[in-house]
N, C-alpha and C positions, 0 to 999 in steps of 0.2 A: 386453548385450541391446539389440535395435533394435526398435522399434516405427514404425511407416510406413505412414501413410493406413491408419487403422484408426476399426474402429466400435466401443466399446464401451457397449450400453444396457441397461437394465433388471436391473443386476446383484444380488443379493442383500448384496454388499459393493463391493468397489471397483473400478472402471470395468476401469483400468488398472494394472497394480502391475507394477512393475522393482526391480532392486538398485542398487548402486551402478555409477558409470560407463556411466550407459546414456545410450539414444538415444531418444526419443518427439518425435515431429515428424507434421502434419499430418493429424492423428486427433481421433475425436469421443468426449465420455463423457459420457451423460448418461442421468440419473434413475436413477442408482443407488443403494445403500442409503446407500452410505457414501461415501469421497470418489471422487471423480470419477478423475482420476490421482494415483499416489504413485508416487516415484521417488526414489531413493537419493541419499548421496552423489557429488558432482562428475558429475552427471547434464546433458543440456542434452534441454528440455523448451521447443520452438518451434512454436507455428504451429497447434495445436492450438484446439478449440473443448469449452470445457466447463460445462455447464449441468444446471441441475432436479435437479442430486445430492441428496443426501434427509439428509445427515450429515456430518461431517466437513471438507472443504474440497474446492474446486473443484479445484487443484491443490497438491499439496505437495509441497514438492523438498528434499532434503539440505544439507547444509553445501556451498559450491563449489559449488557447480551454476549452469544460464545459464537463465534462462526470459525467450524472448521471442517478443514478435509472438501473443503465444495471446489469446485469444478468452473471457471465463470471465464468465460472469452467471447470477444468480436459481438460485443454490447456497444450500441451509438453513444452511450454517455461512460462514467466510469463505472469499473469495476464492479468494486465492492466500496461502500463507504459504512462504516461502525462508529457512532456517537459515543461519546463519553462514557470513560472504565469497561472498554467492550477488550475481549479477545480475538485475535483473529490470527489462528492459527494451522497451518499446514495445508492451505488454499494454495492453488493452480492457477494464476491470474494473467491471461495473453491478449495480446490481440484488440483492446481497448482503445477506442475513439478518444478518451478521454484519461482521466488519472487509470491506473493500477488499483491499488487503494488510497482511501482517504482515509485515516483514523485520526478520533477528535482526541483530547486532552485525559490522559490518564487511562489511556490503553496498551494493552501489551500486544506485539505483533510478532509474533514470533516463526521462524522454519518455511513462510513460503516462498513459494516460487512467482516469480513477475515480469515476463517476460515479454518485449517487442509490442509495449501501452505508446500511443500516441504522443503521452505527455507523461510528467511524472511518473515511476512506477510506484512509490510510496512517501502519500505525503501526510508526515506526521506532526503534530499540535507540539503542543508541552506536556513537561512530566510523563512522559514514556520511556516503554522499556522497548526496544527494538533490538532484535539477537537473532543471529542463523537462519538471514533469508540469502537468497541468490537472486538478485537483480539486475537483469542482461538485456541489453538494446534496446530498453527504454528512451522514449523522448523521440521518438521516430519521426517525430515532424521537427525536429531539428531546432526548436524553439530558442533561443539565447538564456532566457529565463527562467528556463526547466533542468530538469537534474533524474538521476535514478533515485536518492533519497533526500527528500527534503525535510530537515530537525529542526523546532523551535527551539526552546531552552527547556535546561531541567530536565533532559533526557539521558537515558544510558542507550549507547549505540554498543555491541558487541558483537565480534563472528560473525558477520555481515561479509557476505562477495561481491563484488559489483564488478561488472565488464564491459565494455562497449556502449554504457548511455552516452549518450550525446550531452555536449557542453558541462556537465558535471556529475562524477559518480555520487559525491553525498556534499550537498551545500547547506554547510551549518550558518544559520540567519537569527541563532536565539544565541545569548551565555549561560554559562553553570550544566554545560554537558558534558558527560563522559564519556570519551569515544577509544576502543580496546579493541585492538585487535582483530579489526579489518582487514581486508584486501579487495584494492580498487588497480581496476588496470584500463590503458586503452580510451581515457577519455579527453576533453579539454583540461579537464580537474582532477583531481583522483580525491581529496577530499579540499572545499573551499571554504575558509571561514569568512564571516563577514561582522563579527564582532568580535571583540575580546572577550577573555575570561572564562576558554575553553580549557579541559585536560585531554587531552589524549597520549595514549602509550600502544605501544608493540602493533601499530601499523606497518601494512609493508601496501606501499603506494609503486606501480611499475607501466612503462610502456605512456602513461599519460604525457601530454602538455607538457603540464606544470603540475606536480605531483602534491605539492603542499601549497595550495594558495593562500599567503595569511594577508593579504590586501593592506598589509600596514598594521595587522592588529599585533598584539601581544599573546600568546600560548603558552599553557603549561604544559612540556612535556616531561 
């Protein structure tokens, strides 16, 4: 299925809906009941604009799938969420009732923006690659237990910005991550660990709390 330069508004459910292996590129969904777009497995979902959906997520994609260059804010539910080995790359993400993005286990997220999500701005699984997004004012409901990025284990964190989320710029909750070359400023945390058995190197933490939380764990730097 191809979807191309389409309007979808005011739907009783969901904006736009595909199966697996489709095509959704340079179309709008908004204020509809439910999510915005859904798209199947090994789908590539670009370029798109989707907003004021009422339920659900802004956009959701299958396992393998590419989501990039879309446009997605001031959605009742989260963002974007990408399942398993998806990409999700050089997205626009504001303004969210809910997460930023979600990506499941063995995605790359790489270059967006995420900016002033309700809660989390990005919250990632294990075994990811996460590198050169800017993540700012996330967490706006002030949550204690939310963060601007949140990493399981098995992860590389790289070239990542983060400013101003609330209670934690990146709270590592997994081990066996590697985290390079960040910059977190301006939060309760600037990066938190909560297990051992992390490496991180050539971070510059500033203006935060408490700039390195290691809660008692042990760090390789």
């Amino acid at each position: 299925n191809q979807v191309v330069n389409c309007f979808a508004g005011g739907n009783g459910g969901y904006g736009i809906e595909v199966g697996y292996n489709s095509i959704v590129n340079d179309s709008i969904a908004v204020n509809n009941q439910n999510t915005g777009i859904l798209a199947g497995v090994s789908s590539t979902v670009r370029n798109n604009t989707s907003h004021d959906n009422q339920a659900g997520y802004g956009i959701y994609a299958g396992s393998g799938s590419i989501l990039e260059g879309n446009t997605v804010y001031q959605n009742r539910g989260t963002g974007i969420f990408a399942d398993t080995s998806s990409i999700i790359n050089n997205n626009t993400v504001r303004s969210n009732d809910e997460f930023g993005i979600t990506a499941s286990t063995r995605s790359k997220v790489t270059g967006n923006v995420v900016t002033e999500n309700s809660k989390t701005a990005i919250f990632a699984y294990s075994q990811m690659i996460i590198t050169d997004n800017i993540i700012q004012g996330n967490n706006t409901s002030n949550n204690p237990n939310l963060m601007g990025l949140n990493i399981g284990s098995h992860s590389k964190v790289e070239s990542n910005n983060l400013y101003n989320n609330a209670q934690n710029n990146i709270y590592v909750a997994g081990n066996k991550n590697v985290i390079i070359g960040n910059h977190t400023a301006f939060s309760g945390a600037g990066i938190n660990f909560q297990v051992t058995g992390n490496y991180y190197k050539d971070n510059t933490a500033s203006g935060n709390t408490v700039n390195y939380d290691l809660n008692g764990t042990t760090q390789t730097d």
